[in-house]
C-alpha positions, 0 to 999 in steps of 0.5 A, a space after each residue: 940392011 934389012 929392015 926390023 921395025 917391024 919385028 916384035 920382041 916377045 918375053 920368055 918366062 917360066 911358068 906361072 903365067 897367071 899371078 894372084 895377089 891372093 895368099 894362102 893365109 888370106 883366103 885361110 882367113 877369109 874361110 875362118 871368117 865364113 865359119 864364125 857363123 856356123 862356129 858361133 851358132 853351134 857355141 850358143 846351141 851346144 854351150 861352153 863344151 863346145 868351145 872345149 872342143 874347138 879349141 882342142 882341135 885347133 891347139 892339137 892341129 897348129 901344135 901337130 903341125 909345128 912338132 912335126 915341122 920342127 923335128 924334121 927341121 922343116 920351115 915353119 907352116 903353122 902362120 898360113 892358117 891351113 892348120 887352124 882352119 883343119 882343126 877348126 872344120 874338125 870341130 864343126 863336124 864332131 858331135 859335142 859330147 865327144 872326149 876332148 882326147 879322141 877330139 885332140 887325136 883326130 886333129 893329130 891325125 888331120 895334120 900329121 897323117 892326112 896332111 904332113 906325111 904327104 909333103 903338106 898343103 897342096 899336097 895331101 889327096 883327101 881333105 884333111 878335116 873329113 878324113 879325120 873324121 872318118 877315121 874317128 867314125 870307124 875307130 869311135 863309132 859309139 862317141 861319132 854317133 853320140 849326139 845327146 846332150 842337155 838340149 837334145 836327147 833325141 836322135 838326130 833330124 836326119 835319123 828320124 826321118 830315115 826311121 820314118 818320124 815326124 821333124 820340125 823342118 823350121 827348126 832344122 833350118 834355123 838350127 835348134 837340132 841336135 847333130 854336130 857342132 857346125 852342121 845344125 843351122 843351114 842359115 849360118 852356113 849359108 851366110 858364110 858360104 855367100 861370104 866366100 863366093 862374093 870374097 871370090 874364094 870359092 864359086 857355085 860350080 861344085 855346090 850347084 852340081 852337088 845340090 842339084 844332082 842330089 836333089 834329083 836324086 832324092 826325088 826320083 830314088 827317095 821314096 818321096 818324089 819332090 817333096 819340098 819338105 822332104 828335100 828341104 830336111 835332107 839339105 839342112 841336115 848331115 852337114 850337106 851344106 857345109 860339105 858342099 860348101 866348105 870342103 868340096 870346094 878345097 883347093 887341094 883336092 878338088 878338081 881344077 878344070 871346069 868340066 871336072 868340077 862339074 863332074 865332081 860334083 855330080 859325083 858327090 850329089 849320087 854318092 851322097 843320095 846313095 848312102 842316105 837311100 840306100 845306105 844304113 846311114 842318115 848322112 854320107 856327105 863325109 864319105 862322098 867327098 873323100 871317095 870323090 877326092 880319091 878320083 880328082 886325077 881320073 877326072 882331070 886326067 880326061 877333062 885336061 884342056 887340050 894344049 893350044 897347037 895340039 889335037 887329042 890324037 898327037 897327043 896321043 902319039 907323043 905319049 905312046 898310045 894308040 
């Protein structure tokens, strides 16, 4: 009789093998929760209109959202918070004088073209929130770019200084600025940011490439070399934080191996440099992530780790190439 005590007994499953207890909801409530800085700050420097519009665009976004579930006899979806935190990114990245329908129209847009035509979340191809604003820049680009109100008449920071003016780089930093609901107080975003990253919702791989490669960026091609002040007023301004922060990072459409992470966010750093330097705008964060989503399966395509067992060339073979 042979002898099995030796023998080792090994369970089967199917994938996954990596299990979480971490929800969709949970870390949509934790990235609401990051955003109440930036969203309180913005309502106490833009005033009541700005609370019009972000409850607009989040109504509009859950509303969309549910409609759309509902005719096509779809499970309901609105209770992962996906939707709120969409409307709610929306708003931050609007100026405050907008229309309430052009603001309701671009959460539609968000949810319904961005998101639900694509099967939902987890998987539409672009962030959702930044392509609806694109989408508004090129439909309203008069009401995009309309950042006057009653505390600020002026044009924004980042204008200024592409036109060569002089800007109080103090109140950029703290947020007493015209420019979008969410984007003006790079302390209230940080708060949030270091809000997800001790939360473990999100890490510095993409926002330390973005920032870093930016700012090598600014100073070899800017004009200005390493001007502390100069680079201090491009990171508080254009709603680079926040984009870096809160969008790039989505889980959806960014990259997920590491070195593609890396990748990705070098790329956002360039494209970003290259719109403000060379480019007719003072901004390009919203631009760079969507045309960095557009090329997250290139990049992973050629940083997928190597199955264990295999070398790059059998792989090769297996799928047909040379």
């Amino acid at each position: 009789m042979a002898d099995n005590t030796n023998q080792t007994t090994y369970k089967v499953s199917s994938n996954p093998h990596v299990r979480s207890k971490a929800t969709t909801g949970g870390i949509m409530l934790m990235v609401i929760i990051a955003l109440m800085p930036a969203t309180g700050f913005g309502i106490y420097n833009f005033g009541l209109r700005a609370v019009f519009v972000i409850c607009v665009c989040v109504a509009s976004a859950v509303l969309s959202e549910f409609l759309f579930n509902l005719i096509l006899k779809r499970k309901q979806s609105i209770f992962d918070l996906s939707a709120v935190v969409t409307g709610l990114l929306l708003a931050l990245n609007l100026p405050v004088s907008i229309p309430l329908w052009m603001a309701g129209l671009g959460s539609f847009f968000a949810i319904v073209v961005v998101k639900m035509l694509f099967g939902g979340i987890g998987q539409n191809f672009m962030n959702p929130a930044l392509g609806a604003r694109c989408f508004l820049v090129i439909s309203f680009p008069a009401a995009m770019t309309n950042f006057v109100t009653d505390a600020y008449t002026g044009a924004t920071p980042l204008a200024a200084l592409k036109a060569g003016e002089n800007i109080n780089i103090f109140d950029m930093i703290i947020g007493r600025t015209g420019g979008t609901i969410g984007e003006t107080s790079l302390v209230a975003i940080i708060i949030g940011a270091c809000f997800l990253i001790l939360m473990g919702v999100i890490d510095l791989i993409i926002p330390g490439c973005y920032i870093v490669t930016f700012v090598l960026f600014l100073g070899i091609f800017g004009q200005r070399g390493f001007d502390p002040a100069f680079i201090t007023a491009h990171l508080a301004g254009g709603g680079l934080m926040l984009g870096a922060f809160f969008m790039a990072t989505d889980y959806v459409t960014r990259p997920m191996t590491k070195w593609g992470q890396v990748i990705y966010g070098v790329f956002l750093g360039i494209m970003t440099g290259v719109f403000r330097v060379f480019g007719p705008s003072a901004e390009g964060v919203s631009y760079s992530i969507i045309l960095g989503n557009l090329l997250v399966p290139l990049i992973e395509k050629f940083t997928r780790p190597i199955p264990f067992g295999f070398k790059r060339s059998e792989l090769k073979k297996l799928k047909g190439g040379k």
